[in-house]
C-alpha positions, 0 to 999 in steps of 0.5 A, a space after each residue: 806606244 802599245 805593242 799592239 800598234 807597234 806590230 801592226 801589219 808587220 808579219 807578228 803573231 803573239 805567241 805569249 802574253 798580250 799585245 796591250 803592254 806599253 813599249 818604251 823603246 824598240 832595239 835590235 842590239 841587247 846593250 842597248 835595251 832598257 826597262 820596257 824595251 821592245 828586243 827584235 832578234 834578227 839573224 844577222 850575217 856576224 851574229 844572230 840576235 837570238 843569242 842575245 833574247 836573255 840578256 835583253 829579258 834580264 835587262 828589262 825587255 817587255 816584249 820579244 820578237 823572234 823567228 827561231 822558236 829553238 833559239 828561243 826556248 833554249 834562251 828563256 828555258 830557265 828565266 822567268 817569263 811573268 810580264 813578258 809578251 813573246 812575238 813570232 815573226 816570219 822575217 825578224 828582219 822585216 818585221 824590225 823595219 815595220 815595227 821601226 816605222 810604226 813606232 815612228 808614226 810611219 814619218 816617211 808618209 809626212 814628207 817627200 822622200 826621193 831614194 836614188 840606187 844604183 853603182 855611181 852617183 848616188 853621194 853626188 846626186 842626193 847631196 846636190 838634191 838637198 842642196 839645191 831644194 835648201 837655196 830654193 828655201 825649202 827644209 829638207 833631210 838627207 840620208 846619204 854615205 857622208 852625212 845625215 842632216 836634218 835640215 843644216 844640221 849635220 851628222 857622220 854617217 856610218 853606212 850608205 843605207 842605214 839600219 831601220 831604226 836609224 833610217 825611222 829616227 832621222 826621218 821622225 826627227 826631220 818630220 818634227 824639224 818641218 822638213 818637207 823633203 828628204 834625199 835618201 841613198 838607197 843601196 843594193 845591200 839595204 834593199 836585200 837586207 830589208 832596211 827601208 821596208 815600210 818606207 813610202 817613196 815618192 820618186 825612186 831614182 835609177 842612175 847606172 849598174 856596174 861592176 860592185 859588190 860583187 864580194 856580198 851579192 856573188 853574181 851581177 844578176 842577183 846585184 841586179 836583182 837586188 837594185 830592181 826590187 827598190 822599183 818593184 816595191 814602189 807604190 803607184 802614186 810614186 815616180 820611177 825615174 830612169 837613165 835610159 842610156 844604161 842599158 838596165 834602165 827600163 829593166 829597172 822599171 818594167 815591172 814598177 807600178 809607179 809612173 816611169 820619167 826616163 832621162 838620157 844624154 844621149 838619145 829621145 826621153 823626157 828629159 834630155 842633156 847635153 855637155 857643149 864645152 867643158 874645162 876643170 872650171 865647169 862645164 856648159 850644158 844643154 838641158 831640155 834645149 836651155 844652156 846652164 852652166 855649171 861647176 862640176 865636170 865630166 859626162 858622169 856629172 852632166 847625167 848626175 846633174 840631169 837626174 837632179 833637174 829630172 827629179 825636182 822638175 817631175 815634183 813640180 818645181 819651175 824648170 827655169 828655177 831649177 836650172 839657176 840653182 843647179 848653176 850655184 851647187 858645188 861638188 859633193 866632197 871627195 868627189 872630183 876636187 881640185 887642188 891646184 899646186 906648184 908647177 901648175 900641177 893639178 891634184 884631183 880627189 875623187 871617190 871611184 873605187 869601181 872600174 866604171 868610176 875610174 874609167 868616167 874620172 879618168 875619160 874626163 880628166 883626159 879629155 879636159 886636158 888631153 896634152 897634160 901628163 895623166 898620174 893614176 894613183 890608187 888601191 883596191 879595199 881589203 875583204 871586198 871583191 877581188 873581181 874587179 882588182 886586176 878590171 881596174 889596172 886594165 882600165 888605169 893602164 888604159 887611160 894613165 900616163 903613169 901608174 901609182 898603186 898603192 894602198 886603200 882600206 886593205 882591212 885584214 887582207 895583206 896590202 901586197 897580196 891586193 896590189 898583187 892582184 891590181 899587178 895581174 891585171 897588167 901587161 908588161 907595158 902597163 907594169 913597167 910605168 907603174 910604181 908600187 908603193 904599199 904606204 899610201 902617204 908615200 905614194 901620194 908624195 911621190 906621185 907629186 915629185 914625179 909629175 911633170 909641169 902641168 900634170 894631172 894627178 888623180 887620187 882614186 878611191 878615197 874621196 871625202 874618207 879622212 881615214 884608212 883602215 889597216 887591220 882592224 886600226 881606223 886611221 886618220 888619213 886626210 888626203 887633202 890634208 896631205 896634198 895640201 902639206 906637200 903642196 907648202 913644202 915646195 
């Protein structure tokens, strides 16, 4: 593809050579530059691109984009530049997301793309989005924290939201699949570092704001700030769809041109639910007036599951249908799964590693069985906010019968000096039914041995992760591989 096409509308000016030369490949990472690769040098938050101009020339690349002319005439002071086409850019980051949909062929504008932002619920939402539209026989992707799929097949995904060139690949590759729709995680992070730029929306999801990220953005206005730009941005023939129960939801919309789809569980919108019964086998809702069971549980989950139905019924899917699928879904794993063991004792598995997660799952567990022992085990991760630490030992003492902090992703922070900050959260109450047990593994088997008959054990913050990281060391660690050892033991 000429580079000409490529740079259209990307913020580029060429500074050297010509825009008429043939690209190859477009990378942001040097080693993966081959002859006749395009090289975009993006100041990043680790390292800076621009450090890499040289070895990317060396290498074969025909063209450069920049935006620290400094960095890089001192790259190219002693290198050749015959064949080579220099690019000026405003923002490498922004113009690197252009550039990726260009040399796609712009794949988000062939198919449905539906982006959901928010604290919670993202995972759940877009995973039972592409489930649900697969069972009603359509093709569909999903860009998710879990997974990537192309239709049914399936890959690991690194990050919530993925690079551009990624995100462009994936969207190419379902376009090419005949994929009619994609179900896209949007995160905070993504937006502010310009990942999804030039990306066409067709319906954005708002589902809530909490207490996250906080280590990144530093203040909740800016993680706010952050969330609400996905809306800003979207175009006018796009659907902004909101829960208005949070009370940033029409703060999300007030300035998108897209038209505006409210939801609630609580008070008069366009699409409204309610949860008439509930037990750790499914709950009955009421959605838009027609009762629909399903297997998932938890207020949290009747709001996931109304933002699906929202979604699919304002693209122009049958209600009825809808409804009937939605009953079929399962849950997205690590996200409120039972195991059920000896002593009538069930373990719950779920990912919350915010405080307003905990509190949902806690609320859901307790109110599903209200006379059953409640066990909270969880940690914090490492080199994230601390903020909300000792916020989620007040809401854990709260809501738990007994306490088991332990160890999550510490990272490069010392296990005992993050559960020192979970410990400060408590009162003296709250400490003395607490255990504080640094090896997660052993943690986990003592919550099982202590529990009484028909306890509830929650094990909070890992989810569908089957690693752990300590240090710089990824792990191996499956939690229901682990339950499930313990569980053949007794």
């Amino acid at each position: 593809m000429k580079l000409e096409r490529i740079i259209k509308d990307s913020g580029c000016t060429v500074t050297y050579g010509s825009a008429n030369v043939e690209i190859d490949s477009v990378c942001n990472d040097s080693r993966k530059v081959t002859y006749g690769s395009l090289f975009v040098a993006v100041k990043g938050f680790a390292t800076d691109g621009h450090e890499y101009i040289s070895r990317a020339v060396g290498k074969g690349a025909r063209a450069i984009v920049y935006e620290d002319q400094q960095a890089l005439d001192f790259q190219l002071a002693a290198m050749e530049k015959d064949g080579l086409t220099l690019v000026k850019a405003e923002s490498s980051r922004h113009a690197l997301a252009i550039i990726a949909a260009n040399f796609h062929d712009n794949p988000s504008e062939k198919l449905t793309l539906v982006g959901i932002t928010g604290t919670n619920g993202k995972t759940t939402t877009v995973t039972l989005l592409h489930r649900m539209y697969t069972r009603m026989g359509y093709s569909c992707g999903l860009l998710s924290t879990i997974a990537n799929y192309v239709g049914t097949k399936g890959t690991e995904a690194v990050n919530t939201t993925s690079d551009p060139l990624t995100i462009n690949s994936l969207l190419d590759e379902m376009v090419k699949a005949g994929c009619g729709y994609c179900f896209m995680e949007v995160s905070s992070i993504g937006v502010e570092q310009e990942r999804i730029a030039g990306l066409k929306f067709k319906a954005g999801i708002f589902s809530n704001l909490t207490h996250d990220h906080l280590d990144y953005h530093k203040t909740f206005a800016e993680y706010l700030r952050c969330k609400k730009l996905f809306f800003d941005n979207l175009p006018k023939d796009a659907y902004a769809i909101t829960n208005i129960d949070d009370r940033n939801g029409m703060v999300m919309v007030q300035n998108t041109k897209a038209q505006v789809v409210t939801y609630s569980c609580r008070s008069l919108a366009d699409h409204t639910c309610r949860v008439i019964e509930q037990s750790f086998d499914g709950m009955l809702l009421k959605m838009d007036g027609t009762e629909s069971w399903s297997c998932l549980i938890g207020q949290h989950n009747a709001y996931n599951l109304l933002a699906i139905y929202t979604t699919a019924v304002t693209l122009g899917a049958d209600p009825q249908e809808v409804l009937v699928a939605l009953s079929t879904l399962r849950p997205a794993p690590g996200r409120l799964e039972n195991i059920k063991g000896p002593k009538d004792i069930s373990v719950i598995i779920d990912y919350a590693h915010t405080p307003d997660a905990l509190e949902n799952v806690l609320k859901t567990l307790r109110e599903i069985a209200p006379d059953r022992e409640l066990v909270c085990l969880f940690g914090c991760g490492g080199d994230r906010d601390r903020s909300k630490r000792p916020e989620m030992a007040q809401i854990a003492q709260k809501l738990a019968d007994r306490i088991i902090v332990t160890s999550d992703n510490s990272r490069t922070e010392k296990t005992a000096d993050i559960m020192a900050d979970i410990k400060s959260g408590m009162d003296t109450a709250g400490r003395a039914r607490s255990l504080f047990i640094e090896d997660r593994e052993e943690a986990i088997r003592t919550a099982v041995m202590i529990a009484s008959q028909g306890a509830t054990i929650l094990l909070a913050g890992k989810g569908h992760e089957t690693y752990q990281i300590i240090g710089t060391e990824k792990r191996h660690f499956d939690e229901k591989e682990i339950v499930n050892e313990i569980f053949s033991t007794f």
